[in-house]
C-alpha positions in Angstrom: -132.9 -118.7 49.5 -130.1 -116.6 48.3 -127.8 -114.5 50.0 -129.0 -111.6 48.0 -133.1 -112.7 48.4 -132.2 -112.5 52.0 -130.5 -108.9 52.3 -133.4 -107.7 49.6 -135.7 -108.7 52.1 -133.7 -107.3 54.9 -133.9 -103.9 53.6 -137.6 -103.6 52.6 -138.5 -104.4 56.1 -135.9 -102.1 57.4 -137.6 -99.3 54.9 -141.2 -100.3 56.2 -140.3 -100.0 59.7 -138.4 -96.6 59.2 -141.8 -95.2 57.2 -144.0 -96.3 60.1 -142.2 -95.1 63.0 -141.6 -91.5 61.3 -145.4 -91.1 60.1 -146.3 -90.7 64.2 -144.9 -87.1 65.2 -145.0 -88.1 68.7 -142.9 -91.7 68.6 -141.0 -90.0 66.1 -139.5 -86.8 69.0 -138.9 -90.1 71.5 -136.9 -91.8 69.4 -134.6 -88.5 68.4 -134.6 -87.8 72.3 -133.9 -91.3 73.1 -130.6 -91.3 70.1 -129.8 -87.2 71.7 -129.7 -89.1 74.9 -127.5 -91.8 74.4 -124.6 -89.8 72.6 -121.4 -90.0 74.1 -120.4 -86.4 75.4 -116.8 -84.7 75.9 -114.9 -86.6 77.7 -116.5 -89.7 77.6 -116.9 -89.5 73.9 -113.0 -88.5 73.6 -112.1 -92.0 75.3 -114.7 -94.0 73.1 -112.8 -92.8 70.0 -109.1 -93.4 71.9 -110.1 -96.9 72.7 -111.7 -97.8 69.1 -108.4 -95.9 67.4 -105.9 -98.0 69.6 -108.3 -101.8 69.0 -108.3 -100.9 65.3 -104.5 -99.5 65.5 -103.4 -102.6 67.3 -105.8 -105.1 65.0 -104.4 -104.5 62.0 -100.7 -104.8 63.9 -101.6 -108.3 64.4 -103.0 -108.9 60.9 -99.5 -107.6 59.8 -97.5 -109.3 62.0 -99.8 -112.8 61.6 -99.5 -112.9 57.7 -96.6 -113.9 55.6 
């Protein structure tokens, strides 16, 4: 099976599972209260980003120091 068989297949099941769990209104307002609930807020969101700037800022310092 092929890479692209596999990411084909991959996405149709994605798509089925996204059209069943929004047809039912009422697993539907869970799920969007579950996502509301697990957002990052102020602070908390303001360090998230810090920390995954400064891990991306000091990745691609060692990709340019690493490579010749």
């Amino acid at each position: 099976m092929g890479s692209r068989s596999l990411i084909l297949i991959l996405l149709v099941l994605l798509a089925v599972i996204g059209i069943y769990m929004g047809s039912d209104p009422e697993h539907a307002a869970r799920m969007a209260q579950v996502s509301r609930d697990a957002q990052f807020t102020g602070e908390t969101r303001q360090l998230v980003l810090l920390a995954l700037a400064l891990g991306l800022g000091g990745f691609i310092v060692y990709l340019t120091m690493t490579r010749r």
